[in-house]
N, C-alpha and C positions, 0 to 999 in steps of 0.2 A: 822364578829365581829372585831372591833377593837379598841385599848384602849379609854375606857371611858372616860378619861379627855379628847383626842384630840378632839371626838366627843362633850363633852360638851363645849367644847371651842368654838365648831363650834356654836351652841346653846346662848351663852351669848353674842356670837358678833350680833347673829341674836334679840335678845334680845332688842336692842340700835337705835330706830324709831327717827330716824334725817338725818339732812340737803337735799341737795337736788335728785332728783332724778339720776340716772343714764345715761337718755337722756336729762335733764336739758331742761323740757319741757317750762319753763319759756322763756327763750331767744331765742330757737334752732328754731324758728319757724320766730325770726324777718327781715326784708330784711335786716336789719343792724348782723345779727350775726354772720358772719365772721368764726370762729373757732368753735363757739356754736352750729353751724348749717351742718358744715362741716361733723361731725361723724354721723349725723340722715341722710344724704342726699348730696353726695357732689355735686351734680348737681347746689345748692343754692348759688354756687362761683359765676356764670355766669351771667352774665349781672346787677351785684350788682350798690346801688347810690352810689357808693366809686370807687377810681381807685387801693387803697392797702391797706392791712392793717398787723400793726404792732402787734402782738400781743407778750405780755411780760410775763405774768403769770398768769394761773387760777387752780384751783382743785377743788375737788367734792366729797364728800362721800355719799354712798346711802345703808339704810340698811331697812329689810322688813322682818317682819316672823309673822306665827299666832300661835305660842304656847308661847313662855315667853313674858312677858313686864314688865316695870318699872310702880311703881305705881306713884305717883302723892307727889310734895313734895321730889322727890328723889336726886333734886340740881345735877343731870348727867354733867352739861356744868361744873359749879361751882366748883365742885370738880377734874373733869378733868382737869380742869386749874391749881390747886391747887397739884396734884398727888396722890389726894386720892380717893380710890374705895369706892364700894355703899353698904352700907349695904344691909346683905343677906337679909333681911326681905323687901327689894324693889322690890324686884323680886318675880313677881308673875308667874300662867302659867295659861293656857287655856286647864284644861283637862277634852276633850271632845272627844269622839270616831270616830267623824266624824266632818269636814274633816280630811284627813290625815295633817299633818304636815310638814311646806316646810319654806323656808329659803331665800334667798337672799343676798348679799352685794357688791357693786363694792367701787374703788376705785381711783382716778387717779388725776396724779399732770402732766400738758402741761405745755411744758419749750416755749422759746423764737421760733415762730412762724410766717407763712409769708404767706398771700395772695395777686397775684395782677389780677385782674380782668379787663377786656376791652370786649365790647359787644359780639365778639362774641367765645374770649380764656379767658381761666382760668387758672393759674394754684398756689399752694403752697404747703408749707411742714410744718410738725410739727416735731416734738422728742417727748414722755411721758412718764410716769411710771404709769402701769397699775397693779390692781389686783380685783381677782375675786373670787364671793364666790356661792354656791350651794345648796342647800339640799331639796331633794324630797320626797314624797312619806313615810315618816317616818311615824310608826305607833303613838297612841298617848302612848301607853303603854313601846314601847322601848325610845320615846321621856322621859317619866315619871323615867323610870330606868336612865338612861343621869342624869339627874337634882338631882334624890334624891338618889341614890345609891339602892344595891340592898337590902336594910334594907326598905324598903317600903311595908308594911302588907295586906294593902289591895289588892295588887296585885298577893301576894304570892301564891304557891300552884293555880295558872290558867293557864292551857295552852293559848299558845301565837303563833301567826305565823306573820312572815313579808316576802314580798314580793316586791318587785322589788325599796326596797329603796335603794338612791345615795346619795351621798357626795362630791364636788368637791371642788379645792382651785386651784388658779391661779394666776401669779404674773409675768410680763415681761415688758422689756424695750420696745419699738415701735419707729419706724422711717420713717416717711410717704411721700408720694409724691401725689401731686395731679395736677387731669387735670380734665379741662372742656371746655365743645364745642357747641355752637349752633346748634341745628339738623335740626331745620327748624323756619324761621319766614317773615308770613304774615300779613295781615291787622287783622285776627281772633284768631292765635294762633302763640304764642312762645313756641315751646319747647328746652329744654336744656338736657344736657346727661354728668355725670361725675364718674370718676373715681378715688378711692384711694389706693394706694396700698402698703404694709406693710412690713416691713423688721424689722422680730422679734427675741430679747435679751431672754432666756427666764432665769427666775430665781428660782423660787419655783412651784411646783407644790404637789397637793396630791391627792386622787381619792380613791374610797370606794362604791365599788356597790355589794349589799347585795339583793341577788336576791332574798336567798329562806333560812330561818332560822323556826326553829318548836323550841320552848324552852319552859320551866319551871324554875322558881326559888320557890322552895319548902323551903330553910330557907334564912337569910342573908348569909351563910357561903356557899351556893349550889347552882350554877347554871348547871343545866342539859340541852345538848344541843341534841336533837334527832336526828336532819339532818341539816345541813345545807353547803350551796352553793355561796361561796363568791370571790370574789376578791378586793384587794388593794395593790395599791404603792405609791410610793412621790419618789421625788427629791428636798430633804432638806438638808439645814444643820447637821450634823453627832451628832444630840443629844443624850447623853449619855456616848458617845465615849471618849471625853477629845480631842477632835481636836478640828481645829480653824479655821473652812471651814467658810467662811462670806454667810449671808442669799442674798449678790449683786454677788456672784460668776456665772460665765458664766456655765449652765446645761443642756442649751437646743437652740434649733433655730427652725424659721418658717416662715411663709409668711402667710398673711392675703390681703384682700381686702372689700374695701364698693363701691357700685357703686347706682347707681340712674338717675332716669328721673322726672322732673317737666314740666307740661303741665303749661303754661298762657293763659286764656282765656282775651280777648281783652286787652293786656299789653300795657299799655301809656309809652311812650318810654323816654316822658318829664317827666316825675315824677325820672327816672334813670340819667335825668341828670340838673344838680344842673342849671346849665345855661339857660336851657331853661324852668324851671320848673314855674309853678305858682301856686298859692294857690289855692285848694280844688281842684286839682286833683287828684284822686287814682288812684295807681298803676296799678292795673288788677280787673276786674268782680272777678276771683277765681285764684286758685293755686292750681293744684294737682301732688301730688309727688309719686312715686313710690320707693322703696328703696328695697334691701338686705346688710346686717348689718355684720361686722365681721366674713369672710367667711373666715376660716382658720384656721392654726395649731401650734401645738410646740411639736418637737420630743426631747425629754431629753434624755442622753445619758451618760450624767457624775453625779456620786453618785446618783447614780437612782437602787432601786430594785421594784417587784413588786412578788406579794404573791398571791398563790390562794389555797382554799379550798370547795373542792368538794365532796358531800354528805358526811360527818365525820359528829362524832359524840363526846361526852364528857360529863364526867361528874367531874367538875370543884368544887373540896373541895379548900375552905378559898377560894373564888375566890373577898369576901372583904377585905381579907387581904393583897393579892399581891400586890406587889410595881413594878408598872412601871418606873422605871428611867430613861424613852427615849423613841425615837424611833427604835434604835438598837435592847434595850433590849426587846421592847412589840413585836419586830420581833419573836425575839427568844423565849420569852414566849407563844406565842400563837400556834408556831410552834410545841414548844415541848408539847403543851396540847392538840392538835386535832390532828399531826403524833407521840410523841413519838419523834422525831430529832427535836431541835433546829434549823437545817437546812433544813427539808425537803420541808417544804413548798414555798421557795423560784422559783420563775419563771420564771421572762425574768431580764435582767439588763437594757432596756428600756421600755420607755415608749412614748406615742401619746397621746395627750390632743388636744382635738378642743376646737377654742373660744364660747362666748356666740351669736351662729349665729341666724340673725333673720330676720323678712321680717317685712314690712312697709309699710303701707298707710297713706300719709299726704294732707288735705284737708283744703285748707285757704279760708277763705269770706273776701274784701274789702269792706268795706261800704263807707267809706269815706275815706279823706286822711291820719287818723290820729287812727280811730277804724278800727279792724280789728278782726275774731274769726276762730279759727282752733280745726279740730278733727284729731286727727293722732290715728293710731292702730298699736299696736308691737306685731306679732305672732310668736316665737322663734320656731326656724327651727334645731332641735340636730342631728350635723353632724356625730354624730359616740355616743358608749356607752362610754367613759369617757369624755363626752363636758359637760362645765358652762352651766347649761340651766339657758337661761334668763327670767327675768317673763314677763309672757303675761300683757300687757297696752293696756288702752283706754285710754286718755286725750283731755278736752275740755278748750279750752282755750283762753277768750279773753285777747286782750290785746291793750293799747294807747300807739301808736309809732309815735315817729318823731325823727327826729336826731340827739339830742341831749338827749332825754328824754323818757325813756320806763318802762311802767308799765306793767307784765300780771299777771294774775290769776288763774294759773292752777289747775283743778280740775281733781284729775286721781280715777284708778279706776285699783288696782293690783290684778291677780287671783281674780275676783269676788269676793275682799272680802277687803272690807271696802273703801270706797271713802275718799278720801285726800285732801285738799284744801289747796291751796300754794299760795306763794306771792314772783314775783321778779322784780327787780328793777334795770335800767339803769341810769344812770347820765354820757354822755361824755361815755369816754371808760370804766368805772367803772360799775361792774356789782354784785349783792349780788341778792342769792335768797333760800328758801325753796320750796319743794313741800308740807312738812308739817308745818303747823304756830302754831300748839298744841304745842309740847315741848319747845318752845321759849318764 
């Protein structure tokens, strides 16, 4: 258990179905995508029709859940422009017993960026600011307490059990280096092989894995807790406290890596280069990528605690009325409501977070020199129990590419649950896209 507002928070961010994806299936797939295509795959450096490329600035936000949405009419862009929130009444929820309830959201802003590529070396680097968001396996009934408090009636007086629900949150700076190499090329096949490797800031983190809780709330004013089996920590800002620790202060460090291989089946070598090239030649017959995604860590160290509770039990009078002031204080209040010590529940002063690691399959058709359609699949691979799990993707995606001018059409397909259809768009180095075209 832990305080309701941070968890609802986690809930209303998940709430907000916009902008583009998190692997920005739009671009990431084009032989022009440069830095777009570097995070799915960085093998896609090597033998590029460019000899470098500048990159100056791009970011991204991506968010996905299947219990709250906005309804229709709610001006979400509009008023965010403006600094006003959405009324409560836009906010709807999807409660239903099944599926379980799960979350999503990335985030990240790439500063001034470098690739230079020649047939058969690659190499570049980036800087970013990354953050990451989580939530699994949530029941719909603890999700329903989250959103409406524990004055909600029809759920009253029912035992309840949750099970192997997570929460995570992640935020760090990154500094990358990258290489690529020709592995082999004949008259049939080009393959390529690259590597990126990560040197991480880390700044916030939080984590909440609720494995095993049996409850009741028999009034507003009661929640009876039978058993339950938990752990959480963060490395945050000292809220509550009246310090003035900044949410950019240095908490943690680690090391990540992406690497990957792309197969070219019959790759015209003229189409890579501008000089020899001529009209209505494609590229290659196919493209297939193989990839692993953000394999790595962040050990926090500084203003870091971490909390566990193991089969306890309670029974929590006024527990709508307490006031959580922080995150200090929801320490020590939970502390003293399942041991008795405001301190005793406290456990290690570090912590270990893995990134949202995953595996990849990327699968391109040429038809001609100008149409092109690709299916990629993201299978997230959780390197330990406090890791971002990422969500599982499918995307199909054609797209009209030439050098100056890129359309695609992405059509994805998140946790088997609900198909999304996008639109992005290249002009020159200028790139804008959604995976979803509804809230726009």
């Amino acid at each position: 258990m832990m305080n309701r507002w941070i968890l609802f928070l986690v809930f209303i961010c998940m709430s907000i179905s916009k902008v583009d994806a998190q692997e920005m299936w739009g671009p990431s797939h084009s032989n022009y995508a440069g830095q777009y295509g570097l995070d799915l795959n960085p093998a896609s450096i090597v033998g590029v029709p460019y000899r470098w490329e500048i990159h100056f600035l791009s970011m991204d936000a991506s968010i996905l859940n299947n219990y709250m949405y906005l309804k229709s009419q709610s001006k979400l862009i509009t008023k965010s422009f403006r600094g006003e929130s959405i009324d409560e009444d836009k906010l709807t929820d999807r409660y239903t017993k099944s599926p379980n309830k799960f979350g999503y959201g990335s985030a990240f802003v790439k500063y001034p960026a470098f690739i230079w590529s020649a047939k058969k070396w690659s190499a570049g680097f980036h800087l970013s600011t990354r953050a990451e968001l989580s939530a699994s396996n949530v029941p719909y009934h603890l999700a329903k307490y989250l959103k409406e408090g524990f004055d909600y009636d029809p759920q009253q007086n029912i035992p309840y059990e949750v099970r192997n629900a997570k929460v995570a949150v992640l935020n760090w700076h990154e500094l990358g280096i990258t290489f690529g190499h020709v592995l082999k090329d004949d008259q049939e096949y080009f393959i390529t092989g690259g590597i990126t490797v990560n040197s991480l800031y880390g700044l916030n983190a939080l984590y909440l894995n609720l494995d095993y809780a049996d409850y009741i709330v028999p009034a507003d004013s009661l929640l009876v807790v039978n058993d339950i089996v938990a752990e959480y920590g963060h490395a945050l800002p000292e809220n509550g406290t009246g310090g003035g620790d900044s949410p950019l202060a240095k908490r943690g460090y680690g090391y990540s890596f992406t690497t990957g291989v792309q197969v070219y089946k019959n790759r015209n070598d003229n189409f890579y280069n501008p000089c020899k090239r001529n009209k209505g030649e494609k590229p290659y017959d196919y493209r297939l990528g193989v990839s692993l995604i953000d394999v790595g860590y962040l050990n926090y160290t500084s203003g870091t605690r971490t909390y566990a509770f193991n089969h306890l039990n309670t029974d929590w009078y006024g527990v709508d009325t307490t006031s959580f002031g922080g995150l200090v204080q929801t320490d020590s209040i939970l502390s003293e409501q399942f041991y008795g010590n405001y301190r005793q529940s406290r456990d290690k002063r570090k912590l270990t977070m893995y990134l949202p690691t995953a595996a990849s399959v990327q699968f391109d058709v040429a038809f001609t020199e100008n149409y092109f359609i690709n299916l990629s699949v993201i299978q997230r691979v959780p390197l330990g129990k406090n890791s971002i799990r990422r969500a599982n993707q499918i995307a199909l995606t054609p797209r009209f590419e030439s050098r100056r001018i890129e359309i695609a059409l992405p059509i994805s397909y998140y946790e088997l649950f609900r198909p999304r259809v996008g639109l992005s768009f290249r002009f020159g180095v200028f790139t804008i896209g959604t995976d979803m075209i509804g809230p726009f």
